[in-house]
N, C-alpha and C positions, 0 to 999 in steps of 0.2 A: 303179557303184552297185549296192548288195546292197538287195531288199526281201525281209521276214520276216512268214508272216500268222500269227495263234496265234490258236486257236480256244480258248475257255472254255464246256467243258459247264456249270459251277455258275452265271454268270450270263451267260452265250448272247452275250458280245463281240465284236469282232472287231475286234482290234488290228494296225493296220497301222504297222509301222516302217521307216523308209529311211534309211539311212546312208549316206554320201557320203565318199570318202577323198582327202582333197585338193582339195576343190567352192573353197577359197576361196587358194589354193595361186596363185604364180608366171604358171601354166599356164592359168588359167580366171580372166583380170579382168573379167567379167564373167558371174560368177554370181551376185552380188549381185541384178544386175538382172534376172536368168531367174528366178531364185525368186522374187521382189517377184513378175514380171508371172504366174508361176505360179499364187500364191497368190491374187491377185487377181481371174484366170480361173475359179479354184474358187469363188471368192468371188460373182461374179456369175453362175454358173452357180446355187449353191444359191438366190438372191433371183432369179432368173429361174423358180426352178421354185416356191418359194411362193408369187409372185404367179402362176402360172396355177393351182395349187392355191386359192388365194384365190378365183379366177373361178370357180371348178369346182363349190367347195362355197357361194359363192352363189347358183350356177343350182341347186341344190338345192330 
């Protein structure tokens, strides 16, 4: 697995790309389901931090 970060002075991004050489190949039947349960993990990570952001800027 190669990851590549690029920084952009003009609008301040930061693009992160990963490329995977042979993820869905002979050798790896299941990657499908790592990346599913991956994305997933990201997924409820981000709506676990808006909801205590949600609390936070209530107690406000």
């Amino acid at each position: 697995m190669t990851a590549s970060l690029t920084f952009s002075d003009r609008d301040f991004l930061l693009t992160i790309s990963l490329a995977q050489s042979g993820a869905r190949g002979a050798g790896h039947p299941r990657s499908n389901v790592m990346t599913f349960a991956g994305r997933l993990s990201v997924v409820t990570a981000y709506l676990a931090m808006a909801f205590v952001g949600a609390i936070v800027l209530g107690m406000v």
